[in-house]
DRENKOLVEX-853845 format. One record per residue (C-alpha): residue in three letters; x, y, z. Coordinates in Angstrom, 2 decimals. Layout:
BEGIN
SITE:r:xx:yy:zz
SITE:ALA:X:Y:Z
...
//
This chain:
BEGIN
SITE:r:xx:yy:zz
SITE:UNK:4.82:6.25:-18.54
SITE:UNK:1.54:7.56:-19.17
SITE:UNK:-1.39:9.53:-17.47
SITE:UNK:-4.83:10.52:-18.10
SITE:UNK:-7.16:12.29:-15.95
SITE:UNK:-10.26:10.53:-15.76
SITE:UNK:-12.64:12.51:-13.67
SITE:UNK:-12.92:15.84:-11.68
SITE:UNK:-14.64:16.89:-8.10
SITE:UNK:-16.50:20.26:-7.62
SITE:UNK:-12.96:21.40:-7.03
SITE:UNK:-9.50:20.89:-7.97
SITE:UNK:-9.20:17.11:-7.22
SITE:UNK:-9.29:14.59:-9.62
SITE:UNK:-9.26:11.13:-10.08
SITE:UNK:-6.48:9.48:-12.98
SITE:UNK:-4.85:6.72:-14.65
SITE:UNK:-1.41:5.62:-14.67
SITE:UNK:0.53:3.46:-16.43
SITE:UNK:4.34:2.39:-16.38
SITE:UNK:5.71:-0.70:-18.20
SITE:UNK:6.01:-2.89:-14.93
SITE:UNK:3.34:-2.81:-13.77
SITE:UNK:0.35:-5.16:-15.62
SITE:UNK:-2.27:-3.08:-14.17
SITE:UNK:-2.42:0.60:-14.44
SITE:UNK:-2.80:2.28:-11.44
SITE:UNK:-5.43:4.30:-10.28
SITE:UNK:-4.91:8.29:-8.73
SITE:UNK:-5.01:9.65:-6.15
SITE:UNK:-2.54:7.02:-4.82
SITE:UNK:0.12:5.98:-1.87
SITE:UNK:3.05:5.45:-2.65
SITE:UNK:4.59:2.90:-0.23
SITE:UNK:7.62:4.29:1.70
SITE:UNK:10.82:1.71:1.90
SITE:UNK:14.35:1.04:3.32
SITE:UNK:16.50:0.27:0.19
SITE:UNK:13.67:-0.46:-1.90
SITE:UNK:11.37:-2.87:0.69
SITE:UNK:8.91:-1.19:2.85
SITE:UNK:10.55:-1.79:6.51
SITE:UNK:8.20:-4.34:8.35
SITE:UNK:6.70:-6.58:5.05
SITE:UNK:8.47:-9.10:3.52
SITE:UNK:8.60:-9.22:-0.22
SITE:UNK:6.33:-12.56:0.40
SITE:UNK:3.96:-10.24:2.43
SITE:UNK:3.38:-8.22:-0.61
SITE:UNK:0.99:-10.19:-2.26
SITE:UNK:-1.39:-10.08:1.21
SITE:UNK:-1.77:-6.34:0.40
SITE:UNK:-4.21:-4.88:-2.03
SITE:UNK:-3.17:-4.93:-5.77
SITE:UNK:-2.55:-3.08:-7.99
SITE:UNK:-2.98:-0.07:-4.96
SITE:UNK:-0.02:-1.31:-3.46
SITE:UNK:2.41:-1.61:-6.30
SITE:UNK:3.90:1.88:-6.04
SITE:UNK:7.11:1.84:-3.77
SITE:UNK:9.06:4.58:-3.35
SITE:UNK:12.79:4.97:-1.99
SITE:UNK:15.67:7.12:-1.70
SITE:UNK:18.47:6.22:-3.27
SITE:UNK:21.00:8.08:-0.96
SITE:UNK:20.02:4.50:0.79
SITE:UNK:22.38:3.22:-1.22
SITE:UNK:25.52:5.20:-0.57
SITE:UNK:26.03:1.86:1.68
SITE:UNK:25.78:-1.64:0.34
SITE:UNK:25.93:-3.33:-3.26
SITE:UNK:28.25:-0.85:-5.47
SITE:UNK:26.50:1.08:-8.03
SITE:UNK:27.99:-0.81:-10.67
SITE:UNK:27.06:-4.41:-9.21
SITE:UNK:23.52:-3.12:-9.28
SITE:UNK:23.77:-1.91:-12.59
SITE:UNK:25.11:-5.35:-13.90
SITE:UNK:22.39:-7.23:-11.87
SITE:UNK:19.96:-4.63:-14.20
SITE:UNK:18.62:-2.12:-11.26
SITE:UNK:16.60:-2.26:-8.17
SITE:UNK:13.65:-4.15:-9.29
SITE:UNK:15.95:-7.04:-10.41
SITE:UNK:18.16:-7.09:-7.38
SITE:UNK:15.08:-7.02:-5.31
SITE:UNK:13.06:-9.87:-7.37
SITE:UNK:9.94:-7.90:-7.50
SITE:UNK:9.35:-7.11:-11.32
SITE:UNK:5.92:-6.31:-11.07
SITE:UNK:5.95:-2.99:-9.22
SITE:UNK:6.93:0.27:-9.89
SITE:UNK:9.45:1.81:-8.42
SITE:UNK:9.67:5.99:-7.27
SITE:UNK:12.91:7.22:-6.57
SITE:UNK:12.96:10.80:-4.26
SITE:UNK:16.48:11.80:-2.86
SITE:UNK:14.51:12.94:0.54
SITE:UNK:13.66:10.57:2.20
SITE:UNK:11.44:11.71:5.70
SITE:UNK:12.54:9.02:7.89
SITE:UNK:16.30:8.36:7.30
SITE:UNK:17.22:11.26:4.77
SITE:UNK:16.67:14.51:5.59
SITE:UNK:17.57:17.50:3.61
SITE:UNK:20.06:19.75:5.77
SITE:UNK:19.46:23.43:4.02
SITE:UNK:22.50:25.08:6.52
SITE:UNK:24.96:22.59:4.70
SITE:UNK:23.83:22.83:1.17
SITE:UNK:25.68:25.08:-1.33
SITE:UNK:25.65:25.74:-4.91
SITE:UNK:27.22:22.41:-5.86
SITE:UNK:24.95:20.26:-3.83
SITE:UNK:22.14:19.52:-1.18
SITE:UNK:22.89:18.28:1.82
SITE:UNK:21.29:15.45:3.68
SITE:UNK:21.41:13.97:6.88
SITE:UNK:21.70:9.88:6.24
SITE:UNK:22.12:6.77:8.34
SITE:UNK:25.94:7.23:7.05
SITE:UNK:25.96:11.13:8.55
SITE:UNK:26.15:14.30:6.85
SITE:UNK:26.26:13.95:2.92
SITE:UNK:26.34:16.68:0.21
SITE:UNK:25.07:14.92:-3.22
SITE:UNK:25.74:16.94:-6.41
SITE:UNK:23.40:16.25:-9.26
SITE:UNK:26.36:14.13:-11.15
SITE:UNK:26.58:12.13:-8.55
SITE:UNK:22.27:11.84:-7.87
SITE:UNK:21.91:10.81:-11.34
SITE:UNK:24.73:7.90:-11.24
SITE:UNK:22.55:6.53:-8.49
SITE:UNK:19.55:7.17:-10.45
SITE:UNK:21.19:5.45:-13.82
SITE:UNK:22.18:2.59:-11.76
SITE:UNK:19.00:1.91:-9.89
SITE:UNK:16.67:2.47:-13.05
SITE:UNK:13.34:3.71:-11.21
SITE:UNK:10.11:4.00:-13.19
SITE:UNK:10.10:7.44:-11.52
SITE:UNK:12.61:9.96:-10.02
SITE:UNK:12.09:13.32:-8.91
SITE:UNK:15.41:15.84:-9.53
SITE:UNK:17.54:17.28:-7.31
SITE:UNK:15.74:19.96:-4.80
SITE:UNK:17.40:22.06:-2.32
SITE:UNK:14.74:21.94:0.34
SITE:UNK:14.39:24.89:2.79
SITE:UNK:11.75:25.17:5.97
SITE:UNK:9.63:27.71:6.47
SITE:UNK:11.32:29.84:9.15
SITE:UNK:14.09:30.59:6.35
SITE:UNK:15.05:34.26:5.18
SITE:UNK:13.59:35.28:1.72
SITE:UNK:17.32:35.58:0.23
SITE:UNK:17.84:32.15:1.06
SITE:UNK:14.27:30.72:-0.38
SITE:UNK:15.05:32.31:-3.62
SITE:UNK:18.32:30.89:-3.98
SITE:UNK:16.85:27.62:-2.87
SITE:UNK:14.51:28.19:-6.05
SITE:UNK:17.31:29.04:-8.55
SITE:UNK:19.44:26.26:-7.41
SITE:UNK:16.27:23.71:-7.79
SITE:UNK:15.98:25.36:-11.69
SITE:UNK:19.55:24.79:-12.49
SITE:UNK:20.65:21.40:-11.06
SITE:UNK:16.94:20.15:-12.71
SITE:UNK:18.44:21.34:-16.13
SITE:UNK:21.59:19.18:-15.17
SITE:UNK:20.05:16.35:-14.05
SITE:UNK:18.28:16.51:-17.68
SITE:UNK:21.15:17.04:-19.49
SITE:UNK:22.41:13.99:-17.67
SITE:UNK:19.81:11.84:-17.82
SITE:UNK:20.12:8.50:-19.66
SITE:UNK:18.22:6.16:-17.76
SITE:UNK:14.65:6.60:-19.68
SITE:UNK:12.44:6.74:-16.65
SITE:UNK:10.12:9.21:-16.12
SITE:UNK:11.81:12.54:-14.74
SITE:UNK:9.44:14.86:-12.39
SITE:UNK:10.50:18.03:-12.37
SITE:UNK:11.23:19.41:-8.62
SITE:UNK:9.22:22.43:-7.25
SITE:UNK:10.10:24.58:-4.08
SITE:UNK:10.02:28.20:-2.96
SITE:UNK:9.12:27.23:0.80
SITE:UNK:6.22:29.56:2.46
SITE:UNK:6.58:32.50:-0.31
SITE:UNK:3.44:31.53:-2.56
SITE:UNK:5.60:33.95:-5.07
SITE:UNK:8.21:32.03:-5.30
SITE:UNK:6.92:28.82:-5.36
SITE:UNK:4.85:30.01:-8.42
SITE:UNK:8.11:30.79:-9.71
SITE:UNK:9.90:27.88:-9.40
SITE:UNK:6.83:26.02:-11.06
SITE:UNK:6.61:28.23:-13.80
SITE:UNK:10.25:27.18:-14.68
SITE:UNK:9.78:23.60:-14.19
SITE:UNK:7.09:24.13:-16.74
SITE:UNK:9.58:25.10:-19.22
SITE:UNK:11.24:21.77:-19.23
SITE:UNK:10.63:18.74:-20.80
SITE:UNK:9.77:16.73:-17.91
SITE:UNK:7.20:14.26:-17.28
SITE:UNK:5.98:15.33:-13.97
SITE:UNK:6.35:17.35:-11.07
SITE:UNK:7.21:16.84:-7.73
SITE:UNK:6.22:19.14:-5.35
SITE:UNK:8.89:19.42:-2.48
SITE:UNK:9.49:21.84:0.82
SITE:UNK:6.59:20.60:2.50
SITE:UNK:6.05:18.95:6.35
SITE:UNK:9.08:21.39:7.55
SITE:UNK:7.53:23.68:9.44
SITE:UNK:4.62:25.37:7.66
SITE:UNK:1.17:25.66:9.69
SITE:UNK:-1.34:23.15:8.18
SITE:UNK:-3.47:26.48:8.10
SITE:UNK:-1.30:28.09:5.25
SITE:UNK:-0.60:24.93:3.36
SITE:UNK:-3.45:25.09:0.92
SITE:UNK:-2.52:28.75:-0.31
SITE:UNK:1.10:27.13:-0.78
SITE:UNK:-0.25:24.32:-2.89
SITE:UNK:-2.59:26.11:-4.97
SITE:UNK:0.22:28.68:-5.77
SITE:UNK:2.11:25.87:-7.46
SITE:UNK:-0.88:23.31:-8.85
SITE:UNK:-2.79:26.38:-10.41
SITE:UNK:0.17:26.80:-13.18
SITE:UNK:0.98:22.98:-13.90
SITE:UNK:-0.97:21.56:-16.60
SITE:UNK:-3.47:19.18:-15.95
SITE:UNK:-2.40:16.69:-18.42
SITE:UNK:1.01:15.42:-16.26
SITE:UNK:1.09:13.59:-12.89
SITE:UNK:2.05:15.69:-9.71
SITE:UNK:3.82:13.60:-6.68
SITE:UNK:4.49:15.22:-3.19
SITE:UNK:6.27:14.37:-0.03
SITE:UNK:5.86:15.98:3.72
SITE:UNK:1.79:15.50:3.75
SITE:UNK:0.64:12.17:5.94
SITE:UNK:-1.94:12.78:8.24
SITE:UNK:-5.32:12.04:6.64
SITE:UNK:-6.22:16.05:7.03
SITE:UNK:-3.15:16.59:5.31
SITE:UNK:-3.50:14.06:2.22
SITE:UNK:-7.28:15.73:1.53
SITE:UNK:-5.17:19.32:1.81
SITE:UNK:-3.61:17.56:-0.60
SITE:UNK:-5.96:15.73:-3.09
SITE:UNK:-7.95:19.06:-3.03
SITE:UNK:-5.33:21.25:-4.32
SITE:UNK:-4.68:18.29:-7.18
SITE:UNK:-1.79:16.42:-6.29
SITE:UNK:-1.90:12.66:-7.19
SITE:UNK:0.80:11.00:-5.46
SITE:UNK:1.38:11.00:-1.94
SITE:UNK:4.46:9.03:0.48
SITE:UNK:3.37:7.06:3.65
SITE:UNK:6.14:7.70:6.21
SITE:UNK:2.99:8.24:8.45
SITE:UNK:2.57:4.91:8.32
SITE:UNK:6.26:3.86:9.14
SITE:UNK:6.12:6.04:12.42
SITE:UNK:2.16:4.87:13.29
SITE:UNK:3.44:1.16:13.26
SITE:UNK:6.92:2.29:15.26
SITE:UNK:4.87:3.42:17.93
SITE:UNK:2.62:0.55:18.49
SITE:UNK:-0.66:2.33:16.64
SITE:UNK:-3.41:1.06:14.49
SITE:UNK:-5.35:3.14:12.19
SITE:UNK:-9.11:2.76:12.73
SITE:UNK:-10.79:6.22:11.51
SITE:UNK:-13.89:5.34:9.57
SITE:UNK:-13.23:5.39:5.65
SITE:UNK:-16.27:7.12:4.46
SITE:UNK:-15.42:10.42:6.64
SITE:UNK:-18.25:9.78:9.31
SITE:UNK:-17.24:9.28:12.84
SITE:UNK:-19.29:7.41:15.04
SITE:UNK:-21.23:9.46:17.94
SITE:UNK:-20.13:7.42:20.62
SITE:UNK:-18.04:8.34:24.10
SITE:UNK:-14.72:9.91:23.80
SITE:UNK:-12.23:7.74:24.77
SITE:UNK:-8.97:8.61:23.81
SITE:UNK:-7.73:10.37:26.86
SITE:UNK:-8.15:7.13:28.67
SITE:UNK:-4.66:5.20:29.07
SITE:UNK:-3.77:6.95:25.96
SITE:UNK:-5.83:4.57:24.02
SITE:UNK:-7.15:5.99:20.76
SITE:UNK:-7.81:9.36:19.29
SITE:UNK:-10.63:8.04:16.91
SITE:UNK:-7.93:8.24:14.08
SITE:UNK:-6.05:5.51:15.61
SITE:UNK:-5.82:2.89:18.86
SITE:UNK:-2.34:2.62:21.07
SITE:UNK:-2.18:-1.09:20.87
SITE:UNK:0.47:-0.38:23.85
SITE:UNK:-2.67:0.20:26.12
SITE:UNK:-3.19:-2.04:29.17
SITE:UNK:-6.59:-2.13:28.42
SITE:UNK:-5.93:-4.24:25.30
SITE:UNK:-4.08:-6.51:27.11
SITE:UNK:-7.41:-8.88:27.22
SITE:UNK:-9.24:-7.93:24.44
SITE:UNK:-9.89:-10.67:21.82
SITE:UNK:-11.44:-8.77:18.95
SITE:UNK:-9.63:-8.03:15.97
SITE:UNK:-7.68:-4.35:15.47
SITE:UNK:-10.76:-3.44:13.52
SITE:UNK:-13.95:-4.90:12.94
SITE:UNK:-14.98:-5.16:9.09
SITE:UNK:-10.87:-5.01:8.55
SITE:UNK:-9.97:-7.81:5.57
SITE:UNK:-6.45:-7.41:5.85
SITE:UNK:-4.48:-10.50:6.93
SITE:UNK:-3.46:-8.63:10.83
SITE:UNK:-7.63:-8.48:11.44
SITE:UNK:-8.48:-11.41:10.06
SITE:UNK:-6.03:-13.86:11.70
SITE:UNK:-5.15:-11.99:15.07
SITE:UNK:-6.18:-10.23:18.16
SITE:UNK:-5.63:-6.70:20.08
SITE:UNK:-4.93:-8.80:23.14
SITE:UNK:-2.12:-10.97:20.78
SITE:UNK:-0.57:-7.94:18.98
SITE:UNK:-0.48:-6.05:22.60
SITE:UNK:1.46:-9.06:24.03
SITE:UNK:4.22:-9.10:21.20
SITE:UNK:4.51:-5.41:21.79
SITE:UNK:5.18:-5.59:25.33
SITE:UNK:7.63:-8.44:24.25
SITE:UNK:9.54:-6.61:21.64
SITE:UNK:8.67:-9.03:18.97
SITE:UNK:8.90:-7.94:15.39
SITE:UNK:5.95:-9.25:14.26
SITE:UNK:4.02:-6.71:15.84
SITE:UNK:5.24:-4.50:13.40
SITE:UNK:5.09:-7.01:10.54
SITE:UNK:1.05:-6.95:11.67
SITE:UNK:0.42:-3.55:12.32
SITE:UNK:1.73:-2.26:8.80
SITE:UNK:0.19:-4.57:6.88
SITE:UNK:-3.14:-3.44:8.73
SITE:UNK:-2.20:0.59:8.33
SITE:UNK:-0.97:0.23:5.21
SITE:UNK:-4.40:-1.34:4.13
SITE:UNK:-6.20:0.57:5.98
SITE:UNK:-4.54:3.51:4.29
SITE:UNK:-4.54:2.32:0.52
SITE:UNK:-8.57:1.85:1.57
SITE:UNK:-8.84:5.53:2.51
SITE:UNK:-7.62:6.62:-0.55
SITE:UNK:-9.97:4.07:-2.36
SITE:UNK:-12.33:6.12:-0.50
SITE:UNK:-11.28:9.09:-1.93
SITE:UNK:-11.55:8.38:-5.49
SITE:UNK:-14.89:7.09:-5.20
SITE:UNK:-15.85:10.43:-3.43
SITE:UNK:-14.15:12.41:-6.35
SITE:UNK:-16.03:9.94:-9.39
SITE:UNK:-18.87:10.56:-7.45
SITE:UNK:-18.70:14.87:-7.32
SITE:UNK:-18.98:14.80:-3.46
SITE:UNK:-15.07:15.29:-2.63
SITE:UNK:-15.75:18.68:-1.10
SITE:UNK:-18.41:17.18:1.14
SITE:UNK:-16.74:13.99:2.45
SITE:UNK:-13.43:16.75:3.25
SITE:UNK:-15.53:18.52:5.31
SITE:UNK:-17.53:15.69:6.48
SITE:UNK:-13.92:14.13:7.76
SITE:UNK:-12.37:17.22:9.01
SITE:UNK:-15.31:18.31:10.76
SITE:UNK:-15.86:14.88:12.55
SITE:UNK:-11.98:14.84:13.92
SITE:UNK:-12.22:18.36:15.27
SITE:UNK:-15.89:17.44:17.29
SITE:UNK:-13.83:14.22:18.35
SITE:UNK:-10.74:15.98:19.85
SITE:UNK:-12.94:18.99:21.33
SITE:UNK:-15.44:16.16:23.11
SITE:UNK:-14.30:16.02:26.83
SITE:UNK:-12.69:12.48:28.48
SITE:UNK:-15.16:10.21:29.71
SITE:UNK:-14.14:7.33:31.94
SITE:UNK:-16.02:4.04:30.81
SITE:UNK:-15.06:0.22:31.27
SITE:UNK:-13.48:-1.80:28.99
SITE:UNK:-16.55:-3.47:27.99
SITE:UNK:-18.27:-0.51:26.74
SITE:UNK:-15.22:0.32:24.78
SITE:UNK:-15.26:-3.03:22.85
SITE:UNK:-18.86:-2.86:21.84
//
């Protein structure tokens, strides 16, 4: 693997380079990294792939604990890991035992000799031995060690052995290691900016090639968040990747992106296209002035449409206009409402490959913002158009004016 930073904002983001042996075409940071069910993302095919943009889209990450049912870890090894058993050589693959949609860390049921995790299969304590069997039989580009996740609400003597487990079963899953992918280092210490400096400052000891920065989206207020990141970004050095999990909401990824983080997951988009929503916020951080809408049959909050609505039901324009993705250019509101209210799958098939563009455009976006030294303004310019948007009282207008 390598990384170079390639340009700074006025602040702490940054725009970078990477490069992993997969993948022809390095990769450009900030980035998504696409969030899958045993290595696929859940609604697009592997033949559906290709419709998305490249290279943004070639980062997939999974958990492996996905695995715990299915092909044996030795028939995957023999077949020569996931990307083999999954036919798709060309992308690079991010392996992070959480996993916010089906695996989710249980801190009550961890101990010293594991983390805990609620899976698909139930309750499951994974010791690092065990993680890194999964890890040497899968062969990721990427995988983040063992963390023993805690939420905010937690008592201090708990988040600090939370921390000194993290630090020990990361030195284990080194000493194990044998699988030559890139190993981030995992950083907690939960809403305690002292410990989370902590725990970095020890991951910084260790010969790792990254850091992933874990504890986040359980429970902290997106208020304190940015104290929490800076606490650990503001001892990492500058020269090695940083990869997060628990920020998806757009606010959340510029929290993000402005404390330095480069890699972000998209379970956002998982649970968007679940409930039957479309992404439409404007990509260059300026909202419309227009009517507010979104109180009206639950339609849209200017972030995103509910294709659910009734008053899509006749509408023949496309999710968005000026979308290229394959959804906008071949298809209708009025079509994907009608497979929704039928329960057919390709709704979902559509509607990720639309969010999921939409997304890897916003962070497109982004970069050009940070190259350009005007990250600071187009956060503000975003977060400051949402708030006016959801503080702008319901007005009642036809479905005419609403399509215009």
């Amino acid at each position: 693997m390598k990384f170079a930073v390639k340009a700074w904002s006025n602040c702490k983001a940054r725009t970078g380079c990477l490069q992993l042996g997969n993948c022809p075409t390095a990769i450009d940071t900030p980035a998504l990294l696409l969030s899958t069910c045993k290595g696929l993302p859940n609604f697009i095919s592997p033949d559906l792939l290709p419709s998305l943009p490249s290279p943004d889209s070639h980062l997939l990450q999974f958990s492996p604990l996905h695995f715990l049912e299915g092909p044996s870890l030795k028939t995957i090894s023999s077949i020569g890991g996931l990307q083999h058993l999954l036919g798709l050589h060309e992308y690079v693959f991010a392996a992070v035992a959480r996993d916010s949609v089906q695996c989710l860390p249980e801190c009550n049921a961890s101990n010293k000799f594991g983390a805990s995790f609620e899976t698909t299969c139930g309750r499951r304590l994974i010791r690092p031995v065990e993680y890194v069997e999964l890890i040497s039989s899968m062969r990721p580009d990427i995988w983040a060690s063992l963390a023993d996740e805690v939420p905010s609400w937690v008592s201090d003597k708990r988040n600090k052995t939370s921390v000194d487990r993290t630090v020990r079963w990361l030195d284990e899953c080194i000493k194990l290691n044998s699988t030559g992918g890139a190993i981030f280092g995992a950083i907690v210490g939960g809403n305690d900016m002292e410990e989370r400096q902590r725990c970095a400052l020890e991951v910084v000891k260790r010969n790792v090639s990254g850091y992933w920065i874990g504890g986040f989206g359980l429970g902290e207020s997106i208020d304190e968040r940015p104290a929490l990141l800076d606490a650990v970004t503001d001892v990492l050095p500058e020269e090695l990747p940083r990869m997060i999990c628990g920020l998806g909401l757009p606010e959340e990824i510029l929290q993000g992106i402005a404390a330095g983080v480069d890699l972000f997951d998209s379970a956002y988009i998982y649970h968007l296209t679940l409930g039957g929503f479309a992404l439409t916020f404007p990509l260059n951080g300026i909202a419309e002035k227009r009517p507010d809408t979104h109180l009206n049959d639950d339609a849209s909050d200017r972030t995103k449409i509910n294709l659910r609505a009734t008053l899509y039901r006749k509408d023949t324009s496309p999710i968005l206009e000026g979308c290229n993705c394959y959804a906008c250019l071949n298809h209708t509101k009025a079509y994907i409402n009608h497979l929704l209210n039928v329960h057919e799958m390709l709704a979902q098939i559509l509607l990720e490959i639309h969010n999921t563009h939409h997304y890897l455009g916003f962070f497109r976006s982004i970069r050009e913002a940070i190259k350009a030294g005007k990250f600071q303004q187009y956060h503000q310019k975003f977060v400051e158009g949402r708030r006016n948007h959801l503080a702008l009282p319901a007005a009642a207008i036809t479905h005419d004016e609403l399509i215009k």
